[in-house]
C-alpha positions in Angstrom: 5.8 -208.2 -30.1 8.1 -207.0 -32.9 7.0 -207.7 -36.4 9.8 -208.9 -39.2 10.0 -209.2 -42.4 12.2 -211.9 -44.2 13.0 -210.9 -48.1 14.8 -213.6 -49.7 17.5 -212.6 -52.5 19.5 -214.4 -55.0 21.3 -213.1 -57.9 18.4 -212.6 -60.3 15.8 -211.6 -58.3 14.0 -210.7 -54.6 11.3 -212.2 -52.9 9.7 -210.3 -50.7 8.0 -211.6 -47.0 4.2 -209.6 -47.3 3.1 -211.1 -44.2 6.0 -211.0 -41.9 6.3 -212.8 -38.4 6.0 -211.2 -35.4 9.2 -212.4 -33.3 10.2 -211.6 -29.8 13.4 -209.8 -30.6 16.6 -209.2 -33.4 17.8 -212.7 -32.0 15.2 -214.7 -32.9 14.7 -213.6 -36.3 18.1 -214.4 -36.9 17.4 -218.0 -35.6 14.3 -217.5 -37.8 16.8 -216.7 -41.0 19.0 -218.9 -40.1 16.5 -222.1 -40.5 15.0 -220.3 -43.4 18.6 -220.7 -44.9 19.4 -223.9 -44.1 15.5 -224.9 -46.0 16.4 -222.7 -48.7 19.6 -224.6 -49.3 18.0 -228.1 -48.5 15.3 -227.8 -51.5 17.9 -226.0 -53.7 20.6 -229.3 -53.3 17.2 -231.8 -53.5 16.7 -229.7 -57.0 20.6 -230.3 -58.0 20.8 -226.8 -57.8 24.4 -225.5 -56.7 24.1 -224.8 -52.9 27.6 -223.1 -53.5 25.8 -219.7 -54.5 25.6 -217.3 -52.1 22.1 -216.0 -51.6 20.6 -213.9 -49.0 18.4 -213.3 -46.5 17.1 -209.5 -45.7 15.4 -208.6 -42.5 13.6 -205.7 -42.4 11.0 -204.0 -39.1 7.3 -203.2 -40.0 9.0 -199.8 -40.7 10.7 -201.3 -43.6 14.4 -200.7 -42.0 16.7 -203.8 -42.6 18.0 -205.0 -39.2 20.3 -207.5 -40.6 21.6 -209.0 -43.2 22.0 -212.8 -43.6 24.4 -214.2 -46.6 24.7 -217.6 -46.7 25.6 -220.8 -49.2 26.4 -224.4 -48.5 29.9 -225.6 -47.9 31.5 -229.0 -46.9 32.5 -229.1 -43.1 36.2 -228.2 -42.2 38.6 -231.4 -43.0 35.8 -232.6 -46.1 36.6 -233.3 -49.7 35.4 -229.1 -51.5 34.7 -231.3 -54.6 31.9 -233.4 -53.5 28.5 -233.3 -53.3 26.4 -232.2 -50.3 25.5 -234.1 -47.8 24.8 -234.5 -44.5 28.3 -233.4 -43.4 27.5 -229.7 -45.2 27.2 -227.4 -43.3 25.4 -223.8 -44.2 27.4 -220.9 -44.1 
């Protein structure tokens, strides 16, 4: 099975993954990322940080090629006041 690392990224710095998880294929360490994300910008609203700042997600192989790319931040869903706080009608983007 595939090994993959997932390096977290925000504006000031990047954490890397040194143990990696060893995933079936691409698609499921994008599902991986993707609840890594959605975690990520859980604790940062719980913290009162602003879940509005993009931050990213790098996937790399055990090669250390990056295999995708993940940017994501927390938005209100489509038809929601932008203004107001998250909830749990935000939806990560």
């Amino acid at each position: 099975m595939p090994k993959f690392y997932f390096h977290y990224r925000t504006d000031d710095e990047l954490i890397e993954d040194k143990t990696g998880s060893e995933l079936p294929d691409l698609e499921a360490a994008e599902h991986n990322a993707a609840a890594l994300a959605k975690a990520i910008v859980e604790r940062a609203a719980s913290k009162g940080d602003d879940t509005r700042v993009p931050r990213s997600i790098e996937i790399t192989d055990a090669a250390g090629e990056e295999v995708l790319y993940l940017v994501f931040w927390a938005g209100p869903k489509l038809g929601e006041d932008p203004g107001s706080a998250m909830d749990p009608g935000t939806t990560v983007h």
